[in-house]
C-alpha positions as CSV (number, residue, x, y, z in Angstrom):
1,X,126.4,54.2,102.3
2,X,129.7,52.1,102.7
3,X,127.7,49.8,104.8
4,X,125.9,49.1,101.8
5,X,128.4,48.8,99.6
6,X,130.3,46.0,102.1
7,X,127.4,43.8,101.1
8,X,128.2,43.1,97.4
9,X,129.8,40.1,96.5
10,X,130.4,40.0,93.1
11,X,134.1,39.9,91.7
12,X,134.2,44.0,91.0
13,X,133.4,44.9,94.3
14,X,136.7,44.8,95.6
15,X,137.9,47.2,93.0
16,X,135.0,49.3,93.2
17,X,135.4,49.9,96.9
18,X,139.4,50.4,96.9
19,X,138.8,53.8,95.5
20,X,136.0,55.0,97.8
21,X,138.4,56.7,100.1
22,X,139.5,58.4,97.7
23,X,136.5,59.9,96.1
24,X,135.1,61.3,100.1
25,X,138.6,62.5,100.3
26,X,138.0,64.7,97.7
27,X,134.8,65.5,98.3
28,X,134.9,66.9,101.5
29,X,137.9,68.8,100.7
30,X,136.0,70.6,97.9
31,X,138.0,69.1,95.1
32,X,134.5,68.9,93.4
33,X,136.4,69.2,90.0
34,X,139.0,66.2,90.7
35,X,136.0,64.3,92.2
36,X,133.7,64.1,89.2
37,X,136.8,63.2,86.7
38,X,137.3,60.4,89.0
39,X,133.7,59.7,89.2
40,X,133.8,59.1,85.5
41,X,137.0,56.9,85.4
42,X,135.0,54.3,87.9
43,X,132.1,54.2,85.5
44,X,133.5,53.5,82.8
45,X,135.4,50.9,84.1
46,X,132.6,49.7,86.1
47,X,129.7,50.1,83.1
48,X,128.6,52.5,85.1
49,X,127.8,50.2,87.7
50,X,129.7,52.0,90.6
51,X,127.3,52.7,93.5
52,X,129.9,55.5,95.3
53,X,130.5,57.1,91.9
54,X,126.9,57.7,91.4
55,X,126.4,59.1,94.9
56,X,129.5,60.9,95.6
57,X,128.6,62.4,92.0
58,X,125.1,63.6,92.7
59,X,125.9,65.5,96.1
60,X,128.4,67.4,94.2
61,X,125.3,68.2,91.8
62,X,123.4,69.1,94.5
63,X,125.7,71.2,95.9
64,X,125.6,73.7,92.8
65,X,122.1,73.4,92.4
66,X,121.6,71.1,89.7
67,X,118.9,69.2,91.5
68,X,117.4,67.4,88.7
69,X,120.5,65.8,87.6
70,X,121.5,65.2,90.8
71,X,118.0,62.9,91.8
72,X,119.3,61.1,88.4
73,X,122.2,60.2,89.9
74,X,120.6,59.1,93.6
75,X,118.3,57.4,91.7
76,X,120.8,55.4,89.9
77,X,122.2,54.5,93.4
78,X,118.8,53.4,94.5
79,X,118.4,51.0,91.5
80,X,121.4,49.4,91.8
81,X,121.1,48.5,95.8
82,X,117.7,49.8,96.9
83,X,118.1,49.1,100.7
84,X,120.4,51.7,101.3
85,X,118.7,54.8,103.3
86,X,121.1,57.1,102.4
87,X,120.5,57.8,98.4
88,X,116.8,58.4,99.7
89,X,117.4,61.0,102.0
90,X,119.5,62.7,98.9
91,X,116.3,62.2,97.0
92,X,113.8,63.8,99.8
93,X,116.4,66.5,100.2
94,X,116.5,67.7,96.6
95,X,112.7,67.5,96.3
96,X,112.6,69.6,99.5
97,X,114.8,72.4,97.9
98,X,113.1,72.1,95.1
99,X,109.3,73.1,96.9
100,X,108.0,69.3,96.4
101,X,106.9,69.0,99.8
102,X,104.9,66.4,99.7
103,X,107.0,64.3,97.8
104,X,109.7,64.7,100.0
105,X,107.5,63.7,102.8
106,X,107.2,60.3,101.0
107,X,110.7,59.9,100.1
108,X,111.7,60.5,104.1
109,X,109.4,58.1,105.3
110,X,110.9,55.6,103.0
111,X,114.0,56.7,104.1
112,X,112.8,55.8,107.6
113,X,111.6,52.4,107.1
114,X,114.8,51.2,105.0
115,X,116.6,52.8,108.2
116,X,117.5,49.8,111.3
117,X,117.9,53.1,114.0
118,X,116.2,56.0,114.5
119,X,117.8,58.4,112.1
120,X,117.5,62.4,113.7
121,X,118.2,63.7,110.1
122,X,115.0,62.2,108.7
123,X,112.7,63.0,111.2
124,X,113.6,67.1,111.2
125,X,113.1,66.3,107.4
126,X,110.0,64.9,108.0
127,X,108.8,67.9,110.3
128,X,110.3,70.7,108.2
129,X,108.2,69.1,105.4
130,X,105.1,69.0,107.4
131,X,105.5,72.5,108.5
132,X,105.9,73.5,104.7
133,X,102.8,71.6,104.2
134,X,100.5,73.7,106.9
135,X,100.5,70.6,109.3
136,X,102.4,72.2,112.4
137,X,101.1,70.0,115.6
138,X,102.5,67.0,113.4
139,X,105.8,68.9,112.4
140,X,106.2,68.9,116.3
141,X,105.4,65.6,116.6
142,X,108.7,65.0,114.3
143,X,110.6,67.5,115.9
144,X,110.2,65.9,119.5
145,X,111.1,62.5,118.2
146,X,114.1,64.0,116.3
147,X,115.3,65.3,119.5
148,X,114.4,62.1,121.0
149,X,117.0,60.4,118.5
150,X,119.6,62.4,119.7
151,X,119.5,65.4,117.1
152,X,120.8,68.0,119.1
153,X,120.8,71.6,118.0
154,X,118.9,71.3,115.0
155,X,116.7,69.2,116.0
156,X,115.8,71.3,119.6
157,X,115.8,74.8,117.5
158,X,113.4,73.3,114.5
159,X,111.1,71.9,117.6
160,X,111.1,75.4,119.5
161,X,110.4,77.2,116.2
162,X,107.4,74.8,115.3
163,X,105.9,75.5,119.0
164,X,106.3,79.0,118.5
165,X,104.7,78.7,115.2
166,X,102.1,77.2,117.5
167,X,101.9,80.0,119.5
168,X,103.4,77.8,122.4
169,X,105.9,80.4,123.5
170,X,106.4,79.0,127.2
171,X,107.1,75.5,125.5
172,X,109.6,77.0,122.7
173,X,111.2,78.8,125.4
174,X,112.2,75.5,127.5
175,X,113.0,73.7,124.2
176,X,115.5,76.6,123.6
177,X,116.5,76.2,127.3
178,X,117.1,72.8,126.9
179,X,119.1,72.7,123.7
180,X,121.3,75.5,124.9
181,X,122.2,73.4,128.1
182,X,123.1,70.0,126.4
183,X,124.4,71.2,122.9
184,X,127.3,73.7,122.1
185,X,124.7,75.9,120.0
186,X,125.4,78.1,116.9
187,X,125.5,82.0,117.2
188,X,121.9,81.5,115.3
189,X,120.2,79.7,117.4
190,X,121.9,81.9,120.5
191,X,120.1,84.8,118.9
192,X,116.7,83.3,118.1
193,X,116.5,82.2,121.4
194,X,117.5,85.8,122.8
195,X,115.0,87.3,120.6
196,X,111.8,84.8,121.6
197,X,113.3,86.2,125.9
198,X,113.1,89.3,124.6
199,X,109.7,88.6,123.6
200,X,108.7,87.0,126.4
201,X,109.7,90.3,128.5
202,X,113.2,88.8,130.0
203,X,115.4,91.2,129.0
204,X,118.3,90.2,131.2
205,X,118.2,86.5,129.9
206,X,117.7,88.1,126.4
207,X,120.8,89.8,126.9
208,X,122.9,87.5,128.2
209,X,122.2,84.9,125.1
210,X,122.5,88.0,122.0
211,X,125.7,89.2,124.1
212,X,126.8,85.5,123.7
213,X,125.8,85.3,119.5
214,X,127.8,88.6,119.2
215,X,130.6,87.4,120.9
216,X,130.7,84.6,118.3
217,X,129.9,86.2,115.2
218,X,129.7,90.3,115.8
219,X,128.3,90.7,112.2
220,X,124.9,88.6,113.3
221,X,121.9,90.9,112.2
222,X,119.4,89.1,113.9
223,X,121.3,90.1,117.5
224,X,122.4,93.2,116.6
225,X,118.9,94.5,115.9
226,X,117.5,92.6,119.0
227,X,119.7,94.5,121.7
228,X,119.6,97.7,119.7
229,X,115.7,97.5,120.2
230,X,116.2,96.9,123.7
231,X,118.6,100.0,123.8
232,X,115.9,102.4,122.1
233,X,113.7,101.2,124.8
234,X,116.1,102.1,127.4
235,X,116.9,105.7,125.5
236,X,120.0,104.4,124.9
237,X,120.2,106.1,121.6
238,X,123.8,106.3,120.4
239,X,125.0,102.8,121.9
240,X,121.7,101.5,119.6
241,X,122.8,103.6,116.3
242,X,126.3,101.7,116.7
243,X,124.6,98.0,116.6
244,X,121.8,98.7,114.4
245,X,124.8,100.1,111.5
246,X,126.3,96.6,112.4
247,X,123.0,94.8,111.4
248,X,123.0,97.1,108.3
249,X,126.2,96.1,107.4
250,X,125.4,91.9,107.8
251,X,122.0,92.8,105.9
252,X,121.6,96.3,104.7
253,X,117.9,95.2,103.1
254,X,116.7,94.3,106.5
255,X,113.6,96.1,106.8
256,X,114.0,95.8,110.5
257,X,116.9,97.6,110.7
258,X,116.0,100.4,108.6
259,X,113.2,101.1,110.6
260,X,114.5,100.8,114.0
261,X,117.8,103.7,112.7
262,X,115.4,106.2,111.2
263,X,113.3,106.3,114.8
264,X,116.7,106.1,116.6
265,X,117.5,109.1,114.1
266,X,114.3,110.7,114.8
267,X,114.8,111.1,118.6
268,X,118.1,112.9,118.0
269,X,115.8,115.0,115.6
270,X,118.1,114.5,112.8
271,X,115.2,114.8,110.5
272,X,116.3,114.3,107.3
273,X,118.1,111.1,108.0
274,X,115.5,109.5,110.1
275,X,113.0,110.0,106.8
276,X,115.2,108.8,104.3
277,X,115.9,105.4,106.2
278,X,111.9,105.3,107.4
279,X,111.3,105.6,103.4
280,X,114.0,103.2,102.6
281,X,112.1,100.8,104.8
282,X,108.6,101.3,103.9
283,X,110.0,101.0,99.8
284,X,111.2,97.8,101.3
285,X,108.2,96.0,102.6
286,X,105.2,98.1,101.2
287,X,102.8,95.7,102.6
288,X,104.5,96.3,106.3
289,X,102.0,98.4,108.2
290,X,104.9,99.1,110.9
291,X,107.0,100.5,108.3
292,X,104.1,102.8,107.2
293,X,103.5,104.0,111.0
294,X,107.1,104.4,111.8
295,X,107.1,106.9,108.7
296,X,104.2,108.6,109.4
297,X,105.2,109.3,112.5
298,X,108.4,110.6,111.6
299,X,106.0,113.1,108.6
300,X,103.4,114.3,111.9
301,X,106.9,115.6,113.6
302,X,108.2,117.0,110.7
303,X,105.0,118.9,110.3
304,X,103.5,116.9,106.9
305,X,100.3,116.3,108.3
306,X,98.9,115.4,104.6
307,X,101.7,112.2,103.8
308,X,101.1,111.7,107.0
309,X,97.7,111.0,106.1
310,X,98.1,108.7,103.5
311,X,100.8,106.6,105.5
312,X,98.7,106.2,107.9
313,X,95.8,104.8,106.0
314,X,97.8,102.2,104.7
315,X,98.7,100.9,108.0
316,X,95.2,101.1,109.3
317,X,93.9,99.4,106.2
318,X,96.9,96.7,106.7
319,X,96.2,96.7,110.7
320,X,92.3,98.4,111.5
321,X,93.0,97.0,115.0
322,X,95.8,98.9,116.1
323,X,94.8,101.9,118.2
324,X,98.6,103.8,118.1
325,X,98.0,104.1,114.1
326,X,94.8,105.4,115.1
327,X,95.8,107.9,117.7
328,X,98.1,109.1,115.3
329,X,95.5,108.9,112.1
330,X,93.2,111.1,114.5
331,X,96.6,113.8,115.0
332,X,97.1,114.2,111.4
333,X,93.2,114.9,110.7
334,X,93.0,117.5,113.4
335,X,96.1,119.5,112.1
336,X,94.3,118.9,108.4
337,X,91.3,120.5,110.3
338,X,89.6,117.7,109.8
339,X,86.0,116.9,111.2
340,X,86.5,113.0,111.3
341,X,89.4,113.9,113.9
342,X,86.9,113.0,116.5
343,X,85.6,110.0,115.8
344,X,89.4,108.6,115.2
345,X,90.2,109.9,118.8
346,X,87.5,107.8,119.8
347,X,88.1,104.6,118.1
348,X,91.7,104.5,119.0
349,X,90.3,104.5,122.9
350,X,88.0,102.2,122.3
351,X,90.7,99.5,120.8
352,X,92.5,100.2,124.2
353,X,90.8,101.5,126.7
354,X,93.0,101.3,129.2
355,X,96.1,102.8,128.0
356,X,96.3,106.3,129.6
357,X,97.9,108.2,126.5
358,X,95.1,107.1,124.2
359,X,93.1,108.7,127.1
360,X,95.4,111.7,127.5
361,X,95.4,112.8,123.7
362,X,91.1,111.9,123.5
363,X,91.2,114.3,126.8
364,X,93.6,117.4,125.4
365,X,91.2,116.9,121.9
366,X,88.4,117.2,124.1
367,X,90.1,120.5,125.5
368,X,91.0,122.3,122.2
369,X,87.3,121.2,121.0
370,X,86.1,123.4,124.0
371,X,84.9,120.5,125.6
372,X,86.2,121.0,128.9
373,X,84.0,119.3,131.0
374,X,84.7,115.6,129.0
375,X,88.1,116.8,128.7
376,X,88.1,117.1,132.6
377,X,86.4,113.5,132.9
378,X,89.0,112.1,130.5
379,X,91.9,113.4,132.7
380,X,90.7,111.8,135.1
381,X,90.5,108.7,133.3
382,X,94.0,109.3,132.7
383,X,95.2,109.8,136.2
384,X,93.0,106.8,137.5
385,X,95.0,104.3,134.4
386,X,98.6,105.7,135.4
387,X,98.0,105.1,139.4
388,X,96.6,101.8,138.5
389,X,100.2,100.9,136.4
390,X,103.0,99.3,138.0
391,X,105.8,101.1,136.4
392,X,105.0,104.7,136.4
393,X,105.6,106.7,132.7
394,X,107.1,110.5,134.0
395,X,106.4,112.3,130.8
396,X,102.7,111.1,130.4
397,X,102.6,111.9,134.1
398,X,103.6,115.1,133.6
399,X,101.8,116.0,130.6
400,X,98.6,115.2,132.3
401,X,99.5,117.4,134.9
402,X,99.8,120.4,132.3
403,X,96.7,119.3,131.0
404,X,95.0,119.3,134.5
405,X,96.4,122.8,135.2
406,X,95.5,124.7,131.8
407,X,92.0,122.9,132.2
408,X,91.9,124.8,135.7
409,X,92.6,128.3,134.0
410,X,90.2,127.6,131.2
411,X,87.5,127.9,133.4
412,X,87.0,124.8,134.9
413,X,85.7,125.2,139.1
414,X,88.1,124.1,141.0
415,X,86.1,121.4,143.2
416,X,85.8,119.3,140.0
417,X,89.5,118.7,139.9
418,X,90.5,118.0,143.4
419,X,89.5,114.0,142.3
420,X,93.0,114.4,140.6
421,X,96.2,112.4,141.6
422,X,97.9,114.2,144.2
423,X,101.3,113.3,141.8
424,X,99.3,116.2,139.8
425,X,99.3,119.3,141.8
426,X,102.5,120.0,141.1
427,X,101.7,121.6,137.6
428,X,104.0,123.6,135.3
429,X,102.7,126.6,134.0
430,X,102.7,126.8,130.1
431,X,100.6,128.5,127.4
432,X,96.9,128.0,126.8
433,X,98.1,126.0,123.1
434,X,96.6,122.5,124.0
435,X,99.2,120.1,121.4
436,X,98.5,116.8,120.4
437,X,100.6,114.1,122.4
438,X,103.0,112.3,120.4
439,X,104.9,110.5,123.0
């Protein structure tokens, strides 16, 4: 913008410029007040002619959110010198915020060609705008010449969250890498890129880069919930309930969060808490079929087979496809003594048939049903699925073995379960109640 003022000549320049220091001054040291009286003084004894005024004047408008008065003033700048880039950007930046994508698209590509060097700022504009407007390949397109021009973090984090938008994730993962390696990056971007490790089952890396977002800003939600997932996962239950209060605290409407406390609440079988944050969560995001599952599972253990019901179908109608909503849709119809129980058992192995505890719970169904002799086959199923795994699961493992032994003093003959991993003979005795799985 001072460049563009330099290249007046006429005989009120000089006095228009002498006082341009002074107007940024108090800009950027949020003397907004002191800034637009100033403003004022310059037009009026400019006629309003006073390029800086106007522009200095309309980021403070924009800055409160008065974007509509504040495009007057950038367009007032823009009339009086129209080969400045910098009013335009302004402009394309308050049409942005304002949802006018499309214009804004147009006011950064005229931006661009009043620009004589490639401007970073304009082109993540540009691809921020063209991911608002559905066109993602082209949004990366922007992104990778905006970290081309030397945008740094923003521009490296906007281009890894367009390829993941892209379902890239290998690609957003080295973008992340690479910005993380040349720039001194915000605790944000730290924990986005922790989460999308996380994701990509790195858990160390993950670790290391939310460890690193904490470090610089403990109250960051988005980190806090990503390494109390990962302590769930490792039964890590207390350590968990401490970050995921912390991500409450930063955002206590995070659905996330809610969610994640009232299982972690659930497995120290404080029931009552774990429902009322599982029903804080699902009030939340009604349309969440996670939310709905996470609450109906916590209803099935509290023995509420019939809410259970109904949460259920809401997730399934939300997510048809996703066979542990199934599984557990299939538990609460069998304690409603419910005939449709089998045909849910059923589905929910068909959506995955090789996950041994979809095969384990169709198996001890099979068994209470009286159907011993597809229960038997089903076990076997089972035991074939979890020798077939690389990481071994010791409960399911050992609840098949129960299963294989009570099936043994139902009646089955004992040659038609010696197929049966040899893990297995080492059975523990229990009672002839076949309960539903709900690991």
């Amino acid at each position: 913008m001072q460049q563009g003022l330099n290249s007046f000549s006429d005989k009120s320049t000089e006095y228009k410029s002498s006082r341009n220091w002074l107007l940024h001054a108090r800009y950027v040291r949020g003397e907004h007040g002191l800034c637009l009286d100033l403003s004022e003084e310059l037009q009026q004894k400019t006629a309003n002619t006073h390029i800086y005024a106007h522009f200095v004047k309309g980021l403070v408008l924009s800055d409160a959110g008065c974007l509509q008065e504040a495009l007057d003033r950038f367009h007032s700048c823009i009339k009086l010198y129209s080969h400045d880039p910098e009013p335009v950007k302004q402009v394309a930046k308050c049409l942005y915020r304002q949802g006018r994508f499309q214009l804004s698209f147009e006011a950064y590509l005229e931006a661009d060609k009043l620009t004589q060097h490639p401007d970073p700022d304009i082109y993540c504009g540009l691809a921020e705008c063209a991911w608002n407007l559905g066109e993602v390949e082209r949004g990366v397109e922007w992104a990778r010449a905006a970290v081309q021009a030397g945008g740094r973090e923003r521009a490296g984090a906007l281009l890894a969250r367009l390829l993941l938008a892209c379902d890239q994730v290998e690609a957003a993962l080295q973008a992340y890498d690479q910005t993380l390696s040349t720039n001194a990056c915000s605790f944000d971007t730290l924990a986005a890129a922790g989460a999308l490790r996380l994701r990509a089952g790195d858990p160390r890396g993950a670790f290391q880069l939310l460890g690193a977002a904490l470090a610089h800003q403990p109250g960051q939600h988005a980190a806090a919930l990503a390494i109390a997932a990962m302590m769930l996962q490792h039964k890590d239950v207390d350590a968990a309930l401490a970050r995921l209060r912390v991500a409450l605290t930063a955002h206590p409407s995070c659905v996330a969060a809610h969610s994640n406390l009232g299982l972690a609440l659930l497995a120290k079988k404080k029931y009552i808490a774990a429902l009322t944050c599982l029903q804080r969560a699902a009030v939340a995001a009604p349309l969440s079929a996670r939310a709905s599952h996470n609450l109906a599972l916590a209803l099935l253990a509290c023995r509420r087979p019939a809410s259970a019901f109904c949460r259920l179908a809401c997730a399934a109608a939300l997510q048809p496809r996703q066979p542990y909503t199934v599984l557990l849709l299939a538990i609460a119809l069998e304690r409603l003594g419910d005939t449709r129980a089998d045909a849910a058992y059923a589905k929910a192995v068909i959506l995955s048939p090789l996950d041994p505890l979809l095969r384990l719970n169709l198996a001890a169904r099979h068994a209470r049903a009286g159907r011993l002799l597809e229960a038997l086959e089903e076990a076997r199923n089972a035991s074939r699925l979890l020798q077939e795994e690389d990481t071994s699961d010791a409960r399911l493992s050992s609840s098949l073995a129960e299963l294989m032994t009570l099936l043994r003093e139902a009646g089955v003959q004992q040659e038609e379960t010696q197929t049966s991993a040899p893990a297995l003979e080492t059975a523990v005795q229990t009672d002839t109640q076949f309960d539903p799985d709900e690991v």
